[in-house]
KEFI-389685 format. One record per residue (C-alpha): residue number from 1; residue in three letters; x, y, z. Coordinates in Angstrom, 3 decimals. Example, Ala and Ser with C-alpha at 12.3 -4.5 7.8 and 13.67 -1.06 7.14 Angstrom:
! residues 2
{num = 1; residu = ALA; xx = 12.300; yy = -4.500; zz = 7.800} .
{num = 2; residu = SER; xx = 13.670; yy = -1.060; zz = 7.140} .
END
This chain:
! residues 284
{num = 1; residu = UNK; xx = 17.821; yy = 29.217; zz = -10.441} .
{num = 2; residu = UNK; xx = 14.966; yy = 31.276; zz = -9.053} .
{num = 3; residu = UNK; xx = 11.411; yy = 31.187; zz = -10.493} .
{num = 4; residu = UNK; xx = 8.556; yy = 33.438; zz = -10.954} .
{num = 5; residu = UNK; xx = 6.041; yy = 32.875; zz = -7.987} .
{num = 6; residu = UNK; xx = 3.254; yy = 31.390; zz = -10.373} .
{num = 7; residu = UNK; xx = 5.751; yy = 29.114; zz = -12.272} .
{num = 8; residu = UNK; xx = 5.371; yy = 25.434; zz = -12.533} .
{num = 9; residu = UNK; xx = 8.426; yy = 25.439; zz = -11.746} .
{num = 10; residu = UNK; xx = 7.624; yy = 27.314; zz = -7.971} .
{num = 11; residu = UNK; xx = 4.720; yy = 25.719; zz = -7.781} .
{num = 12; residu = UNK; xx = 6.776; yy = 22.388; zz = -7.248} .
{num = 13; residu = UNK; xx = 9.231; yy = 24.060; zz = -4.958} .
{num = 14; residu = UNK; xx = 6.542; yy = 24.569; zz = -2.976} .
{num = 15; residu = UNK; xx = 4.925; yy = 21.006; zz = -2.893} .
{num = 16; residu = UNK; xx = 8.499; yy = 19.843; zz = -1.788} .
{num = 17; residu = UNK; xx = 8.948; yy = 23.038; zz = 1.024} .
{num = 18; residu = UNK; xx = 5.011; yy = 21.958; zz = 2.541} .
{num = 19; residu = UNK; xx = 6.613; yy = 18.170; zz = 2.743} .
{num = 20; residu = UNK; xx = 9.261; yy = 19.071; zz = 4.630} .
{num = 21; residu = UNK; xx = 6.378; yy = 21.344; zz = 7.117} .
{num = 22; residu = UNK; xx = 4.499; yy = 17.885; zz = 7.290} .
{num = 23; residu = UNK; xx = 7.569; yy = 16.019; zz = 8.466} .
{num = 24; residu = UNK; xx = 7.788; yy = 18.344; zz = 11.434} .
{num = 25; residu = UNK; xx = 3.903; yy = 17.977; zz = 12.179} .
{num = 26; residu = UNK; xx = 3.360; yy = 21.349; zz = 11.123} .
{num = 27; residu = UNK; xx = -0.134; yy = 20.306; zz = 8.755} .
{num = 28; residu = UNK; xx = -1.675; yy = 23.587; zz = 8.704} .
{num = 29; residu = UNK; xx = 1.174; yy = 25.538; zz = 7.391} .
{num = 30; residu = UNK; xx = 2.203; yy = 22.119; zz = 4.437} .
{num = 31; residu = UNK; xx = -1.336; yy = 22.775; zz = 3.737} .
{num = 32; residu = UNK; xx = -1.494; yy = 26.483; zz = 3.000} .
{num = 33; residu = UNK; xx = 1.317; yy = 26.230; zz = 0.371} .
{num = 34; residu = UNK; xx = 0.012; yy = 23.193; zz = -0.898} .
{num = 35; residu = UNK; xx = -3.028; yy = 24.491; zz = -2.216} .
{num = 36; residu = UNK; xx = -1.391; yy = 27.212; zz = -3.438} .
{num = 37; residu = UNK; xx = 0.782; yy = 25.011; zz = -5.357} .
{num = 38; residu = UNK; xx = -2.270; yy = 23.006; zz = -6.477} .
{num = 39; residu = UNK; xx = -4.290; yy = 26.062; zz = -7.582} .
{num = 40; residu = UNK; xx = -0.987; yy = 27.319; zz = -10.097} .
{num = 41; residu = UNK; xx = -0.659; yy = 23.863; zz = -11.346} .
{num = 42; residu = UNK; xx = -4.198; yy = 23.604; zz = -12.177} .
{num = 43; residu = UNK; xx = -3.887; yy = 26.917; zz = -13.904} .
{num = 44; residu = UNK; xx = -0.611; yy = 26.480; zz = -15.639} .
{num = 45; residu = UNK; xx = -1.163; yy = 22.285; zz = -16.649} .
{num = 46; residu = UNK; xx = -3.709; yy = 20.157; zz = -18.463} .
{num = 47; residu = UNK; xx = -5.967; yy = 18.734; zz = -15.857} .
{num = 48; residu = UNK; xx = -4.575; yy = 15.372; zz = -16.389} .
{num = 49; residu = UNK; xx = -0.926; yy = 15.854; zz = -15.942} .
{num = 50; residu = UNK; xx = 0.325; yy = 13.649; zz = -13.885} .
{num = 51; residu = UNK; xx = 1.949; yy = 16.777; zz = -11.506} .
{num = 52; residu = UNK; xx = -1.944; yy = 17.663; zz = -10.867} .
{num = 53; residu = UNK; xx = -3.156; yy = 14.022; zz = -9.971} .
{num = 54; residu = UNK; xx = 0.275; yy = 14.029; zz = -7.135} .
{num = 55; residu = UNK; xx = -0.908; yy = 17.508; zz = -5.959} .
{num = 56; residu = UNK; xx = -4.589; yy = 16.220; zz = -5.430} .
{num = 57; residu = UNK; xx = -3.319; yy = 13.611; zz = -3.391} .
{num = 58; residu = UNK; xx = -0.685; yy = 15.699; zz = -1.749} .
{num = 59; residu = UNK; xx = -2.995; yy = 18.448; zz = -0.552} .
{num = 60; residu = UNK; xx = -5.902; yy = 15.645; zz = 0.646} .
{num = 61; residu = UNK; xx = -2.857; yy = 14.168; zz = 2.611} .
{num = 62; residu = UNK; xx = -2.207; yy = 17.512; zz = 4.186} .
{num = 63; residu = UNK; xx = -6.292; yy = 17.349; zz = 5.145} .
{num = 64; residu = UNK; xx = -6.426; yy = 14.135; zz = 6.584} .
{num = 65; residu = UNK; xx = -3.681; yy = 14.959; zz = 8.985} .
{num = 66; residu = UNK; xx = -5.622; yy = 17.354; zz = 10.645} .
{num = 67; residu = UNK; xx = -8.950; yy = 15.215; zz = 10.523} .
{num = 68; residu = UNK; xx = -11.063; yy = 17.255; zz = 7.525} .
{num = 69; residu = UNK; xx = -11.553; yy = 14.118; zz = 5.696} .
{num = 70; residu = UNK; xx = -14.430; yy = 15.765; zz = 4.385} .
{num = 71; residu = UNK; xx = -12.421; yy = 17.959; zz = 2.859} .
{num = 72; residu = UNK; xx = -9.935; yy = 15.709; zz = 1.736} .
{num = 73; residu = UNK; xx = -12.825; yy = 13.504; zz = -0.163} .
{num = 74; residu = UNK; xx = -13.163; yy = 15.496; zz = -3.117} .
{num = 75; residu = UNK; xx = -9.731; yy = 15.636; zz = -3.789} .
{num = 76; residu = UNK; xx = -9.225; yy = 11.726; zz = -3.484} .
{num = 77; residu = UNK; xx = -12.006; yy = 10.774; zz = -5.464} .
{num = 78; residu = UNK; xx = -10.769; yy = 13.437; zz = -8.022} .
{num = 79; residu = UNK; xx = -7.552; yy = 11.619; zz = -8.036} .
{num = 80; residu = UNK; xx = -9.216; yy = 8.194; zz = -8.443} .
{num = 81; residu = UNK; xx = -10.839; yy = 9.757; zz = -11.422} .
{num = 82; residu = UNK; xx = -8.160; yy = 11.147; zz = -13.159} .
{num = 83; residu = UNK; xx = -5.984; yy = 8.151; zz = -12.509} .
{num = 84; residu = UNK; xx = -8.557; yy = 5.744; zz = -14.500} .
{num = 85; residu = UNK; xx = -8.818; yy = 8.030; zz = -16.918} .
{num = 86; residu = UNK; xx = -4.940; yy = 8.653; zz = -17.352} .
{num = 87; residu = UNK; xx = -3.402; yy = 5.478; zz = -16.316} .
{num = 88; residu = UNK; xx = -6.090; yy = 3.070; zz = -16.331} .
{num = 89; residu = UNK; xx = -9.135; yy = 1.721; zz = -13.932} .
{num = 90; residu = UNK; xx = -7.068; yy = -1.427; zz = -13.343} .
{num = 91; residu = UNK; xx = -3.167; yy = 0.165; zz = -12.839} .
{num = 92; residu = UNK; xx = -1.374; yy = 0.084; zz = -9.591} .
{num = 93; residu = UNK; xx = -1.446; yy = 3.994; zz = -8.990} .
{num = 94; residu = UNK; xx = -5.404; yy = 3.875; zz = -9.479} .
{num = 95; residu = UNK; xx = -5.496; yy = 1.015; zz = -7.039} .
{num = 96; residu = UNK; xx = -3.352; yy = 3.275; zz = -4.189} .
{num = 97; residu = UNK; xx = -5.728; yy = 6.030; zz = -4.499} .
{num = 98; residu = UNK; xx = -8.568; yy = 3.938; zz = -3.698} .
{num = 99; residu = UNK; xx = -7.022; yy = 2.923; zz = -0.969} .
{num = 100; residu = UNK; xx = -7.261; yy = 6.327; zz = 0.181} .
{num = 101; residu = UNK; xx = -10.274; yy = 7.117; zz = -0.401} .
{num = 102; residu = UNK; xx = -11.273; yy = 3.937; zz = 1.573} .
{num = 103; residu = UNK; xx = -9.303; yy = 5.158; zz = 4.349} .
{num = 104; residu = UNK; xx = -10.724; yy = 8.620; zz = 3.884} .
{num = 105; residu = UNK; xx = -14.405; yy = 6.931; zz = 4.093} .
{num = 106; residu = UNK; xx = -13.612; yy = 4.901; zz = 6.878} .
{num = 107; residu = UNK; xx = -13.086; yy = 7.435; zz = 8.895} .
{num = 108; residu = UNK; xx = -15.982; yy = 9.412; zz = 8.679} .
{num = 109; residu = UNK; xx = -17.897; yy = 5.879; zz = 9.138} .
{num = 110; residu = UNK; xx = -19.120; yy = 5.088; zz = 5.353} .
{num = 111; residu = UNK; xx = -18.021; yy = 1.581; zz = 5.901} .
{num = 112; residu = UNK; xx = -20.521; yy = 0.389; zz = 3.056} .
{num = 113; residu = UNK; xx = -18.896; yy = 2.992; zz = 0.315} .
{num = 114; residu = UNK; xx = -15.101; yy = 1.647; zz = 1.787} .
{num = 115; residu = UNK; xx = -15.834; yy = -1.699; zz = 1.317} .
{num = 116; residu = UNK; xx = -16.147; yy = -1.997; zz = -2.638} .
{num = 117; residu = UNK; xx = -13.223; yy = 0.471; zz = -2.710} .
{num = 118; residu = UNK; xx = -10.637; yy = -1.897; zz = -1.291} .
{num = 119; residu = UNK; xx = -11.757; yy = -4.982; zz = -2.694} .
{num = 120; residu = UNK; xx = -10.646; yy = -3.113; zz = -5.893} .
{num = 121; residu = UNK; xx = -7.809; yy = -2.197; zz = -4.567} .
{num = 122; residu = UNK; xx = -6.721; yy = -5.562; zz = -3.105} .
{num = 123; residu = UNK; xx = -7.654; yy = -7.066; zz = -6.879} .
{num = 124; residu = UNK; xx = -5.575; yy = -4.311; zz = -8.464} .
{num = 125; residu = UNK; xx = -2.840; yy = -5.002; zz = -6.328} .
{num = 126; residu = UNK; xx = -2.332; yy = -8.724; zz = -6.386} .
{num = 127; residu = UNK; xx = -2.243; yy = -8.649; zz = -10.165} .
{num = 128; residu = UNK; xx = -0.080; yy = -6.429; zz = -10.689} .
{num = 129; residu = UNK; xx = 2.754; yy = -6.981; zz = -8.086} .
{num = 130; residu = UNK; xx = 1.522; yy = -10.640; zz = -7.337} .
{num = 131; residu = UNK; xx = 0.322; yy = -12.138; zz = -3.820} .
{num = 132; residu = UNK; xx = 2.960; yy = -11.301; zz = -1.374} .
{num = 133; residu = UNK; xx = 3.832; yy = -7.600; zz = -2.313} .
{num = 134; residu = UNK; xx = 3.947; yy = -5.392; zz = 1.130} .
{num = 135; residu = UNK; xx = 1.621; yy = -3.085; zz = -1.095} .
{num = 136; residu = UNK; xx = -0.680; yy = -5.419; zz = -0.867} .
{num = 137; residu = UNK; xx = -0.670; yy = -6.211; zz = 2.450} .
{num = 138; residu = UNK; xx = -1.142; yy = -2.283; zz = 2.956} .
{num = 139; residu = UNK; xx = -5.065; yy = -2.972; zz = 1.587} .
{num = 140; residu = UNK; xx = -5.004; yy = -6.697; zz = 3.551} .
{num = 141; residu = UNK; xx = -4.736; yy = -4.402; zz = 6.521} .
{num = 142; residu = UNK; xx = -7.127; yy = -2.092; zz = 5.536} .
{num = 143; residu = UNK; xx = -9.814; yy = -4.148; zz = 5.105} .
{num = 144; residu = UNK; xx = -9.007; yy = -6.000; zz = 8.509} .
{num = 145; residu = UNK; xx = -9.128; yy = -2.713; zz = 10.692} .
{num = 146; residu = UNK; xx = -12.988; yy = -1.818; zz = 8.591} .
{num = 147; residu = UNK; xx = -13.980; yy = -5.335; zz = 9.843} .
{num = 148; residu = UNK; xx = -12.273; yy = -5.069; zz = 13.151} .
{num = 149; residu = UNK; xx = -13.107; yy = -1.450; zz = 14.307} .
{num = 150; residu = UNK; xx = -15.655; yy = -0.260; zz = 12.084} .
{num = 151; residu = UNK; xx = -18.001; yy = -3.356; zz = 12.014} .
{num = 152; residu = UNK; xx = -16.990; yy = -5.054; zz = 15.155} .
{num = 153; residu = UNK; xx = -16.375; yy = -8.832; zz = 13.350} .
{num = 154; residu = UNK; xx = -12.966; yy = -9.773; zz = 14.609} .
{num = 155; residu = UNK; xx = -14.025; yy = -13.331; zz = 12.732} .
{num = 156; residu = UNK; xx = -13.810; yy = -11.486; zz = 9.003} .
{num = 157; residu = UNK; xx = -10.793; yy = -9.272; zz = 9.830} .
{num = 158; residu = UNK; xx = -8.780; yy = -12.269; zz = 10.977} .
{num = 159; residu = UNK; xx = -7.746; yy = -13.822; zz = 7.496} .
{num = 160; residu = UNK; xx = -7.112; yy = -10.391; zz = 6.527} .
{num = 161; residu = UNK; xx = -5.245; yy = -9.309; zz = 9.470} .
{num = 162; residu = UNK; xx = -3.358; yy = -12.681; zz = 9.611} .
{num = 163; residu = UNK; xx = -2.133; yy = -12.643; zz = 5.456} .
{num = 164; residu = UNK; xx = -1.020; yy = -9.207; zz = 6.050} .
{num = 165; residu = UNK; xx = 0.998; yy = -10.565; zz = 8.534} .
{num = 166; residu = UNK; xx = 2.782; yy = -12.839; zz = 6.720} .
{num = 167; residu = UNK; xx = 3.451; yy = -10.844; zz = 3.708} .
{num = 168; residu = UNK; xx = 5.287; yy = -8.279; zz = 6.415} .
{num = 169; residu = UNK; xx = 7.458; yy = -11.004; zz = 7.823} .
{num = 170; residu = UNK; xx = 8.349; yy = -12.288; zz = 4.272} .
{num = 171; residu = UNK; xx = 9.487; yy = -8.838; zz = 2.980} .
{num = 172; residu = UNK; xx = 10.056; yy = -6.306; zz = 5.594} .
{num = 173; residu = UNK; xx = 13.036; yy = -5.404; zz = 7.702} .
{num = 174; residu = UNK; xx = 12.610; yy = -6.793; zz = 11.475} .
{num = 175; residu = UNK; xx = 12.603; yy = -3.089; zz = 12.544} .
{num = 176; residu = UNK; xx = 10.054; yy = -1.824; zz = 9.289} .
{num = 177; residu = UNK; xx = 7.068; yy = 0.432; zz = 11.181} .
{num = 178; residu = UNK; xx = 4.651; yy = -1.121; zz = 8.730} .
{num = 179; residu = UNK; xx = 5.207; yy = -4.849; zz = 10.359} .
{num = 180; residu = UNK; xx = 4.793; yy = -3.624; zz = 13.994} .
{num = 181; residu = UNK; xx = 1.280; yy = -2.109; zz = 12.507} .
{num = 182; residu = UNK; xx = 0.154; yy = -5.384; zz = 11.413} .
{num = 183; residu = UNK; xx = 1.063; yy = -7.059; zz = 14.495} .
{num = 184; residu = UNK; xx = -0.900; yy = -4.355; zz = 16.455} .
{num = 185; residu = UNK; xx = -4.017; yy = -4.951; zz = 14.432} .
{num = 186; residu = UNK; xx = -3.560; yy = -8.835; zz = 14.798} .
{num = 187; residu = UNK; xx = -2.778; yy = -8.825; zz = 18.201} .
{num = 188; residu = UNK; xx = -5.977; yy = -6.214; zz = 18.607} .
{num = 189; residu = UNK; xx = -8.052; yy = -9.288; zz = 16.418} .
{num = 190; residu = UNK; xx = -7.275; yy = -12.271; zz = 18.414} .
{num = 191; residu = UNK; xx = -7.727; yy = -10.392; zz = 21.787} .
{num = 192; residu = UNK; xx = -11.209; yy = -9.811; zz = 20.282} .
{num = 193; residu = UNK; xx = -11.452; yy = -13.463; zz = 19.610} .
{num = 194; residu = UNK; xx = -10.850; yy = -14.444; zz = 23.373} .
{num = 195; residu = UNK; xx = -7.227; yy = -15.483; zz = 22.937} .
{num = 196; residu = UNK; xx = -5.091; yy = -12.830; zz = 24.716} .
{num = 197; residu = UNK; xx = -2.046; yy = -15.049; zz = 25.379} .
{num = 198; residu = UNK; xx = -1.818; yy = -14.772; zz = 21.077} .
{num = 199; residu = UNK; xx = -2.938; yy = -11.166; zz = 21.277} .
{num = 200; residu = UNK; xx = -0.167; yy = -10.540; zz = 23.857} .
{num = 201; residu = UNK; xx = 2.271; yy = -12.139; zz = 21.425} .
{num = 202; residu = UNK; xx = 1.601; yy = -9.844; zz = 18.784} .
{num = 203; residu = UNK; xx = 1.699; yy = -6.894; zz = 20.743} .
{num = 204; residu = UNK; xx = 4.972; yy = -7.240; zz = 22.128} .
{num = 205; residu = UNK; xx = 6.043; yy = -7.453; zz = 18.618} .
{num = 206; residu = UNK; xx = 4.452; yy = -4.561; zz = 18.023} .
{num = 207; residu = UNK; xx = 5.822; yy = -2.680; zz = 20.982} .
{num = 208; residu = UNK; xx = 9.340; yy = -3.048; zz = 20.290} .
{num = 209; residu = UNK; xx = 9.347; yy = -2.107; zz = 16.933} .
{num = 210; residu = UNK; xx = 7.324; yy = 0.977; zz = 17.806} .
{num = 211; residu = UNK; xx = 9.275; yy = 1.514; zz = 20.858} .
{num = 212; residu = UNK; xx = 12.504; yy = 1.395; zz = 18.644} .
{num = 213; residu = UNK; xx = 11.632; yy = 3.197; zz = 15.667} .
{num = 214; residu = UNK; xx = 9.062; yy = 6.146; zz = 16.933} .
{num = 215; residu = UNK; xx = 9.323; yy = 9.027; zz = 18.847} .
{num = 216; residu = UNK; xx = 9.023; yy = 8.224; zz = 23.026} .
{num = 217; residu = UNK; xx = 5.567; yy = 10.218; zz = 22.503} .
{num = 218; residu = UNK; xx = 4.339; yy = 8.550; zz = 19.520} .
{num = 219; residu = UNK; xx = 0.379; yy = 7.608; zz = 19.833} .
{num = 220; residu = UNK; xx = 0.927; yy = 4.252; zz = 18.628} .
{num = 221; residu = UNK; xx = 3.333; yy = 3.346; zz = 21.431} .
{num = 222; residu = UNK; xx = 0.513; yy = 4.179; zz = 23.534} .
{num = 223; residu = UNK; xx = -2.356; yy = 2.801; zz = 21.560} .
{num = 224; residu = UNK; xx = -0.246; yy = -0.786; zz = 21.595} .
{num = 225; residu = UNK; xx = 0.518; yy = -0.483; zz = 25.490} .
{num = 226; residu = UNK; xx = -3.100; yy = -0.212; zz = 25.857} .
{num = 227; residu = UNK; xx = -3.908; yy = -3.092; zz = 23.748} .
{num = 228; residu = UNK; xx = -0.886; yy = -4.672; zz = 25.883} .
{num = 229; residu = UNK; xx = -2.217; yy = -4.017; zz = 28.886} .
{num = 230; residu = UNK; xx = -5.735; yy = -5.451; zz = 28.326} .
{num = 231; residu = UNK; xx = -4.651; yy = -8.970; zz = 27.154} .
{num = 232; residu = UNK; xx = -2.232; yy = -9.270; zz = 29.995} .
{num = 233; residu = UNK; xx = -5.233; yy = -8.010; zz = 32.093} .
{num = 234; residu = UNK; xx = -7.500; yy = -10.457; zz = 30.614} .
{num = 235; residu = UNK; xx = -4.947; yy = -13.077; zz = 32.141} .
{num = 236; residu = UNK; xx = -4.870; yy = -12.243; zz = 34.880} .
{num = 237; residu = UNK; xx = -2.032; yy = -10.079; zz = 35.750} .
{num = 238; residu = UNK; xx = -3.628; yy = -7.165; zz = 37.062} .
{num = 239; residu = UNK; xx = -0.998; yy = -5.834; zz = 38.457} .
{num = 240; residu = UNK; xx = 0.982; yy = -5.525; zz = 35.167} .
{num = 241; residu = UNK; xx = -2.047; yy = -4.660; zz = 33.201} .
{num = 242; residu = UNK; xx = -2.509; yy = -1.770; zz = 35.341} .
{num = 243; residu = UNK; xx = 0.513; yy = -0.340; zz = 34.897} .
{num = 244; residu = UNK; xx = 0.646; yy = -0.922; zz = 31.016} .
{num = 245; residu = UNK; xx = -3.182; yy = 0.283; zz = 31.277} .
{num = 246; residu = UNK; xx = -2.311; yy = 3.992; zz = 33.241} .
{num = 247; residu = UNK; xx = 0.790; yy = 4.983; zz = 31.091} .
{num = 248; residu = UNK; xx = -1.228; yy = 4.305; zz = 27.646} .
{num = 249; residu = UNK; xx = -3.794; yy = 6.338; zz = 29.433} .
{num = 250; residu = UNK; xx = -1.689; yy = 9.609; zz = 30.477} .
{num = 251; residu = UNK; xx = 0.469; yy = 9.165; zz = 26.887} .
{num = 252; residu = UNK; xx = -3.357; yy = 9.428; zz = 24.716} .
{num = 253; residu = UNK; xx = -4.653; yy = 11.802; zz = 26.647} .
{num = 254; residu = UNK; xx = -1.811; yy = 14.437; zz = 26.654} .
{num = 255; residu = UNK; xx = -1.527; yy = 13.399; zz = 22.671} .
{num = 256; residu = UNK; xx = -5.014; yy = 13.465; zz = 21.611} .
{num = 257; residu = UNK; xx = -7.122; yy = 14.756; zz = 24.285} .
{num = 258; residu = UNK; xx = -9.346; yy = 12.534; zz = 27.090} .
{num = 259; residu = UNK; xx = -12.489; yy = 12.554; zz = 24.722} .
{num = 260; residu = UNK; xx = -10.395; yy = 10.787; zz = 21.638} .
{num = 261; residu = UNK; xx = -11.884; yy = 7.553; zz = 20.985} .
{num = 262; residu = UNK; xx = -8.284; yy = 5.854; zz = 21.748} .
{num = 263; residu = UNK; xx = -8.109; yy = 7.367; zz = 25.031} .
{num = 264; residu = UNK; xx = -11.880; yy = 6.862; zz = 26.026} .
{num = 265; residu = UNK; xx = -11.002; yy = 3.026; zz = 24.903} .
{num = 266; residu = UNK; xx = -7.799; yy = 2.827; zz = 27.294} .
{num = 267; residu = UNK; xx = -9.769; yy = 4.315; zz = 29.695} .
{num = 268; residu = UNK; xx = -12.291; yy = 1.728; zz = 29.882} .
{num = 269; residu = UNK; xx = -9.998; yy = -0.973; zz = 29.504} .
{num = 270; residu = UNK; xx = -8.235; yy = 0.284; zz = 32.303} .
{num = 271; residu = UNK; xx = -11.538; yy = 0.656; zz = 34.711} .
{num = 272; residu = UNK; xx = -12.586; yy = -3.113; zz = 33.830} .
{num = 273; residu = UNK; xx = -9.418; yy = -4.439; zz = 35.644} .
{num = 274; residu = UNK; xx = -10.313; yy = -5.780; zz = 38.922} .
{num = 275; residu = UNK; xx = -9.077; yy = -3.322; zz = 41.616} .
{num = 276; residu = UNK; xx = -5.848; yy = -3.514; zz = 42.932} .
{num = 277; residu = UNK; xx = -5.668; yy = -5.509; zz = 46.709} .
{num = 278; residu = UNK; xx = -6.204; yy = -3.380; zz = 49.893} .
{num = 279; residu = UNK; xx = -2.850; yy = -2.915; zz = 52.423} .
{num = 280; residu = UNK; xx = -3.615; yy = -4.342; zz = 55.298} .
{num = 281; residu = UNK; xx = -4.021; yy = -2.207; zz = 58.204} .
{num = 282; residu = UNK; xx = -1.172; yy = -3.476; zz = 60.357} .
{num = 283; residu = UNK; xx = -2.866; yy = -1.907; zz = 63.520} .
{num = 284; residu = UNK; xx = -5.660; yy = -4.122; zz = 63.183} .
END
């Protein structure tokens, strides 16, 4: 069936083609048609149909992506609006759009504005799918990375990081993305803590699900090699750390560039080893 290029109907088509862009990293181009999409369904629909609200969050998706979260802001905290309005302040779908929103806030470093936003969440959440839901362990971690990364208190994100945790070893797959990213940010948590022999248990968790499951190239290979790296380091391995330490190096900065925060991190972590032991100079 073919529709008319300002059809609901295309409009939708579209949504779905600018998915399939995203899948293949191509966020410029999923972006183009989906506000395209957006503006015809915001034409053609009441501004509270449900198709609207998944286009909102679609298109901020599309935003975020490519790091204009302050683009993508407006069109989250439009969705949060329309969601209380249509489906209620206290249903599930509100909850996941505060969510990200938080995230979207986080990022740009409005930790105080985040904060209230996935408390919400995390309230919304355990209500209505009860305690141990992996949707609410989604917000759990959440809130751990704002107190681990964004305030620097390893001591509040722990309980956080640590339930989340648990609800992804209850109900996720052993090979489930989502339970390697706990373990990263728990792992991350109790090397902040001082305990890197629990930190380095995490992370290998973390590693081989990552390493199984993600592309060779994936960031958060590196990013948990890195993290690796450091507790072993803080051991006293050196030798290992260093080699953990360079790769995670060389893998973030041909991903995102040597002035990412992720590789300046690595970087660091990687100078503070103590330096590897001089050959001796057999002629001597």
């Amino acid at each position: 069936r073919v529709f008319g290029g300002d059809s609901v109907e295309a409009a939708m088509s579209t949504t779905h083609v600018a998915a399939a862009l995203a899948r293949q990293g191509r966020h410029a181009e999923a972006e183009a048609l989906d506000r395209a999409a957006l503006a015809t369904l915001q034409a053609r629909l009441p501004k509270t149909d449900q198709r609207v609200v998944r286009s909102l969050g679609q298109t901020a998706l599309r935003l975020r992506a490519q790091g204009k979260e302050n683009e993508a802001e407006p069109l989250l905290r439009r969705c949060v609006e329309l969601l209380e309005t249509t489906r209620g302040a206290s249903h599930p779908d509100t909850a996941a759009a505060l969510n990200n929103l938080a995230t979207c806030l986080m990022f740009q470093g409005r930790v105080d504005e985040a904060l209230p936003l996935l408390e919400r969440s995390i309230a919304i959440k355990r209500l209505a799918y009860g305690p141990d839901d992996p949707r609410v362990a989604t917000s759990l971690q959440k809130m751990a990375e704002l107190w681990l990364y964004q305030r620097d208190d390893p001591e509040r994100a722990q309980p956080f990081a640590e339930e989340a945790v648990a609800i992804r070893r209850k109900r996720l797959g052993p090979s489930d993305p989502r339970r390697a990213d706990a373990f990263h940010v728990l792992g991350c948590v109790r090397s902040r803590l001082g305990d890197p022999a629990a930190a380095e248990a995490m992370l290998l968790e973390a590693l081989a699900i990552r390493s199984a499951v993600l592309r060779p190239d994936a960031r958060q290979i590196a990013e948990t090699k890195a993290e690796l790296g450091a507790a072993i380091g803080a051991q006293g391995r050196s030798d290992e750390a260093r080699m953990l330490l360079s790769d995670a190096v060389e893998r973030l900065t041909a991903a995102l560039g040597p002035d990412d925060p992720a590789t300046r991190r690595a970087r660091a972590q990687l100078a503070a080893l103590a330096p590897p032991p001089r050959a001796e100079d057999g002629r001597r």
